[in-house]
C-alpha positions in Angstrom: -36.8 14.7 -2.7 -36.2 16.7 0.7 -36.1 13.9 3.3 -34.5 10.1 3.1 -36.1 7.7 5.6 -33.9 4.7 6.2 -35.2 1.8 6.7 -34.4 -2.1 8.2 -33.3 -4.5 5.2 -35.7 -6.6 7.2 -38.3 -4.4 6.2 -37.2 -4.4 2.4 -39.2 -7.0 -0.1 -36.2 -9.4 -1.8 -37.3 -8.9 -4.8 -37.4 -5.4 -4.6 -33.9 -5.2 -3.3 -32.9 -7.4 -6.4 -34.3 -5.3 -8.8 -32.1 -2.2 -7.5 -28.7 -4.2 -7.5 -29.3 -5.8 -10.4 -30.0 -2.2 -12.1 -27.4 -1.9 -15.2 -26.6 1.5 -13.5 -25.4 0.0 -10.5 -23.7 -2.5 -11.7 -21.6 -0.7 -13.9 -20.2 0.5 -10.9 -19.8 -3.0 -9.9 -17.1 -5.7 -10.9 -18.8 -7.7 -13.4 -20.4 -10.6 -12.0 -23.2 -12.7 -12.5 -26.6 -11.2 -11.3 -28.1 -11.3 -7.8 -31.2 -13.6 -7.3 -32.7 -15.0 -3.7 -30.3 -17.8 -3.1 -27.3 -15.0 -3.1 -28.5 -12.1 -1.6 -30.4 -14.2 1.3 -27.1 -13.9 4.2 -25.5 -15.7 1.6 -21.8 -15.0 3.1 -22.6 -16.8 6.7 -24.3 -19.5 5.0 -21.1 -20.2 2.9 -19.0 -20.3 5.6 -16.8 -17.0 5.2 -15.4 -14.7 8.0 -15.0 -12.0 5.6 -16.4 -10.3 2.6 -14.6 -7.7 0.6 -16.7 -4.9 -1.0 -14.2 -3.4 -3.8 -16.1 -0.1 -4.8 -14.1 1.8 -8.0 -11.7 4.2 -6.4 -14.0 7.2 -8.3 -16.6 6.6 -5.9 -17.0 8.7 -2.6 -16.2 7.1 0.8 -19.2 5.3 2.3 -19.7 6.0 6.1 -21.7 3.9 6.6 -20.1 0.8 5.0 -16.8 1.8 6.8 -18.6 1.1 10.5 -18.6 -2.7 9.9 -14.8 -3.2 8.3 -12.0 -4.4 10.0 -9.8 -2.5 7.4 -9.8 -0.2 4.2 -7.1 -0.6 1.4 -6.3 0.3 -2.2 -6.4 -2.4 -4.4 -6.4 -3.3 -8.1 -8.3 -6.2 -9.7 -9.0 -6.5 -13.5 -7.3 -3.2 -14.6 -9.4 -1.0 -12.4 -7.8 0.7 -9.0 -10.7 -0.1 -6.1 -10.9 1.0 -2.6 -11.6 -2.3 -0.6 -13.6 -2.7 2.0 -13.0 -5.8 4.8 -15.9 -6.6 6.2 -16.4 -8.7 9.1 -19.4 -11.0 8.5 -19.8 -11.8 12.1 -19.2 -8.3 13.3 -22.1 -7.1 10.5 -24.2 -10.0 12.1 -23.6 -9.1 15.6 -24.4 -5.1 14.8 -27.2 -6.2 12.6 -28.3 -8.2 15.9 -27.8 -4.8 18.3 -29.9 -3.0 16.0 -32.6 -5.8 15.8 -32.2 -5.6 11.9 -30.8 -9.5 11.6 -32.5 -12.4 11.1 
């Protein structure tokens, strides 16, 4: 592979995108939960009424760029056992970039 092309999640088939995150190799990397389907992954943290979603990564992963442009704050953490680098993440300041970039619904 020489060239990534990035794309809108808008542009992205569901089910497609459900088949990659429920992928045992990604979620190993995860903290076990139950798997994605349409009802969760569909801008499930606005509809629930949340300000704020934490993505916990495993600290043995590489800092993600991108992720950090939409927290309010990074931290170590440490939830079942496992030290996790924990990303805050705004889900109106997500909503309003994803709006920016013409990527939200």
């Amino acid at each position: 592979m020489k060239k990534i092309n990035y794309v809108s999640f808008k542009d992205v088939n569901t089910l497609d995108w459900l088949k990659i995150l429920n992928e045992p190799v990604l979620r190993r990397h995860l903290v076990e939960h139950d798997i994605f389907n349409e009802t969760t992954i569909n801008n499930w943290a606005k509809e629930l009424g949340h300000h704020e979603v934490l993505c916990h990564l495993l600290d043995s992963r590489r800092e993600y760029k991108a992720l950090k442009k939409f927290t309010d704050r990074i931290k170590q953490s440490q939830l079942l056992n496992r030290y996790l680098v924990s990303y805050y993440v705004s889900v109106n300041q997500w909503h309003k970039l994803q709006s920016e970039n013409g990527d939200c619904d």
